[in-house]
N, C-alpha and C positions, 0 to 999 in steps of 0.2 A: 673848385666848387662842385666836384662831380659827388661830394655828399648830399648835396641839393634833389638830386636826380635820385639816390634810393633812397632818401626822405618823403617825395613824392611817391616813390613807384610802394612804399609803406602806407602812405594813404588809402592807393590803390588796392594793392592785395587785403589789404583791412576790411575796407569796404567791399570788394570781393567775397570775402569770407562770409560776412554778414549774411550777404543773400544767400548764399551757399546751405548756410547755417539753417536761416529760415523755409529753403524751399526741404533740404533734407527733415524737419519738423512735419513737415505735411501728413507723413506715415511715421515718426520713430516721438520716443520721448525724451523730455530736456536731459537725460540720465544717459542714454545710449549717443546722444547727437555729442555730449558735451567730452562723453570719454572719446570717442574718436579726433577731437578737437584736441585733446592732447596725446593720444597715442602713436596718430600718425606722423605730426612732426617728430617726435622725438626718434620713431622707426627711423625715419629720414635722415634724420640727421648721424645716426650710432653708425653709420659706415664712414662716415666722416674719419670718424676714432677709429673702428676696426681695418681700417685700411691704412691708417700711421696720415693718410693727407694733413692731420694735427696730430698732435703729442697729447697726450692727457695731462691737464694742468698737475703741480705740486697743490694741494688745498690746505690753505689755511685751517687753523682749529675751531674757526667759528663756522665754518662752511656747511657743516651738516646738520647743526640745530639751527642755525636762521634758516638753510632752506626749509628744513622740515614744518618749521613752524609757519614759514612763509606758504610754502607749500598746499598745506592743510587751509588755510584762510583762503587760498587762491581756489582752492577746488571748487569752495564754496560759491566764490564772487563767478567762476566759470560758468555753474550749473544757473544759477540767478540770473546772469545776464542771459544765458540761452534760453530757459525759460520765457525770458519778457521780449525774447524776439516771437516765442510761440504764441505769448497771451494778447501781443500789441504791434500796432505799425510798426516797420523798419524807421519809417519817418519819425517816428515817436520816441521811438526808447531808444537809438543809438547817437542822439545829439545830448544825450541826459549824459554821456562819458564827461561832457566839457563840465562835468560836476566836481571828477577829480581830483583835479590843481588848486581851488574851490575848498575842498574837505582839508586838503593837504592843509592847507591855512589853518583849522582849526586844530590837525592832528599837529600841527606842528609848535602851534601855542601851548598845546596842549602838553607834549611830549617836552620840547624844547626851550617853551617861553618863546617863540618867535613869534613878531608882529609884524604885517601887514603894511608895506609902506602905501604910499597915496596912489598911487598904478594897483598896487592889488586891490585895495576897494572900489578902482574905477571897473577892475576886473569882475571885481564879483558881482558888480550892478548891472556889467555887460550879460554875461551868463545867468542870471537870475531874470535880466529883463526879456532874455533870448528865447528862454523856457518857457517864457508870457505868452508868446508869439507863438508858442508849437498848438496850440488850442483857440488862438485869438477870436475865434469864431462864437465862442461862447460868451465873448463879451457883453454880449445881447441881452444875457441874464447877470449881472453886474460886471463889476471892473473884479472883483477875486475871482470870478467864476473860472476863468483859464487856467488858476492855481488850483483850483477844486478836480477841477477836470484831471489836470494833472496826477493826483494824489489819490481820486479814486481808481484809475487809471492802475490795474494791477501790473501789467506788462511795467509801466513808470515806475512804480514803487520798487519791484524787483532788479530794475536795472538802477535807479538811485541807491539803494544798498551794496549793490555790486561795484559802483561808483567807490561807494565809501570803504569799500574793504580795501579797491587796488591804491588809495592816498593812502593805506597804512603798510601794505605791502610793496609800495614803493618804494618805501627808506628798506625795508628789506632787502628787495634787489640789489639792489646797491652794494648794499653789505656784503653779500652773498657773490654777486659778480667779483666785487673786490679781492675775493677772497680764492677766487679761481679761475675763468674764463670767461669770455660772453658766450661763446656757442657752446661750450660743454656747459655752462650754468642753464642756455635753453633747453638742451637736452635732456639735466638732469631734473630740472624743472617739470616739463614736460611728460616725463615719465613719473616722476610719483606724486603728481597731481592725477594723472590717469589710473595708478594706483588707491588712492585713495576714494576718488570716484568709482572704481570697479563694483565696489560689493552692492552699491545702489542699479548699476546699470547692469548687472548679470543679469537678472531677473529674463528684461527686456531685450539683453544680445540673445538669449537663449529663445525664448518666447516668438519671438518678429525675424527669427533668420531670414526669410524669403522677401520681407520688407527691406531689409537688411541689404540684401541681393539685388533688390531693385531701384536699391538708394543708391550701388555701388559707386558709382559715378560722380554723384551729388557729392557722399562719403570721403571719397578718392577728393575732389577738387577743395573738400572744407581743410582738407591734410594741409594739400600744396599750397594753399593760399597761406594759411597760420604757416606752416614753415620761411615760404616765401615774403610773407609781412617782417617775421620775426630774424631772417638772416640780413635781411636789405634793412631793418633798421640796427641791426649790432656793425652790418660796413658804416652804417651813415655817421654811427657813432664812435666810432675809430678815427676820425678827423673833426666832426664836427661838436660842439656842446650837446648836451643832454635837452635843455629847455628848448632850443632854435630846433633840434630833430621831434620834438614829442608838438610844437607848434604845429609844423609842418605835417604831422601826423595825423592832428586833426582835423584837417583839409577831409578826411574819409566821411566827417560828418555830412559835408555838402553834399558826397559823392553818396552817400547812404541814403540821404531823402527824393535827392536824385532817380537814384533805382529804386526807391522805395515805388515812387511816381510809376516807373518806365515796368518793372518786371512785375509788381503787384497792384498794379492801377488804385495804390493810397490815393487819399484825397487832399483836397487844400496844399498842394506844396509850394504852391507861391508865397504863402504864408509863412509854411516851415523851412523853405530856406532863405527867406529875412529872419527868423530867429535862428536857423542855423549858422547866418554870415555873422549875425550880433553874438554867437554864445563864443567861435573860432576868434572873432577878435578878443576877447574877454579871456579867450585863453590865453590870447599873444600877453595879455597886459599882468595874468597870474604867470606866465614862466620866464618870457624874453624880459619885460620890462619891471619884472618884479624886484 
């Protein structure tokens, strides 16, 4: 069961990251914060390979246009979700991920013909009701008011979109991993998602060097965390299913409203983490009992 253990500890560095993410934002923009978000794992990980520790996979023939095209959609849902850490609470927009498994549903009807057995619409009522609760406080101005809230909510909007790219680039992964490694697919990942991001965020590496300097820290820990989230969930997934590890992953949600609370003095999180415990179960019911 010791896949249990970097299941959780992917929670952690997850939700790590976040704050990381958000405090680095203070001084830089979602363009500079987001390509470091992939640059530095992937530095990270390339001694891995240059020093033979692995072998570099044989790659299948599909490997290079699913990544690329997975790639390119990812860059986007990167920049989007960083963003709406800068526009909106931690508490706010990083419980909106439990959106994912949720979209998957419809990309997967969509894509596949696949339906929904009676756990997954228990799931989506869980997650959808859980979202209710991230604003409950506006109830005061009707019962939709908390969905309004939500939706004007530009930080929410941006990370609900971002939501919706990573159910499409999920089935990606997949493909893509299959097709070569889990840690050279992070790697490879990882860098030409930062590629592709690059030409937006020059501007601002070049502009905010000295900002840049005084993030280094912040910068350095956003690496480690995203490297560190993303190896302890490819061990957890060497033994254990995909759906039971991405569960337990979104345990980060609690830990995000959490510290949303503790490092940035949000408000109402008694509130948001009753919707954040209702959206995690919701997810258990869209992956484990789907």
């Amino acid at each position: 069961m010791t896949w249990i253990i970097y299941a959780l500890l992917t929670a952690v560095f997850n939700a790590a990251r976040s704050v990381a993410s958000k405090q680095s934002l203070r001084h830089l923009d979602e363009y500079v914060v987001s390509w470091f978000i992939s640059i530095l794992p992937a530095l990270l990980l390339l001694p891995v390979f240059l020093l033979g520790l692995q072998p570099v996979p044989a790659l299948g023939e599909m490997f290079w246009p699913v990544l690329i095209s997975d790639c390119l959609l990812s860059a986007i849902a990167t920049v989007w979700s960083t963003k709406a850490l800068l526009k909106s609470d931690l508490s706010v927009t990083t419980p909106l991920v439990a959106f994912t498994p949720l979209f998957m549903l419809v990309t997967g009807y969509l894509m596949l013909r696949e339906a929904p057995n009676p756990a997954g619409l228990v799931g989506v009522l869980l997650v959808v009701g859980g979202a209710y609760f991230l604003n409950i406080r506006e109830r005061r101005s009707g019962w939709r008011a908390p969905f309004k809230a939500l939706v004007k909510d530009e930080g929410a909007r941006l990370m609900l979109g971002a939501a919706f790219v990573w159910s499409v680039t999920g089935v990606m992964d997949k493909i893509a991993m299959q097709a070569s490694a889990p840690i050279f697919f992070v790697m490879a990942e990882d860098f030409l998602i930062a590629l592709f991001i690059l030409p937006y965020a020059w501007k601002g590496l070049r502009q905010h060097r000295r900002q840049i300097r005084e993030e280094r820290l912040q910068l350095a820990a956003v690496g480690v965390f995203s490297m560190l989230t993303l190896v302890c969930q490819m061990i957890a997934l060497q033994t254990a299913l995909v759906v039971y590890v991405v569960a337990i992953k979104r345990l980060s949600i609690l830990l995000s409203i959490i510290l949303g609370g503790v490092v940035f003095k949000e408000k109402d999180i008694k509130f948001k983490l009753v919707g954040g415990t209702i959206m995690v179960a919701g997810v258990i019911f869209l992956t484990i009992l789907q």
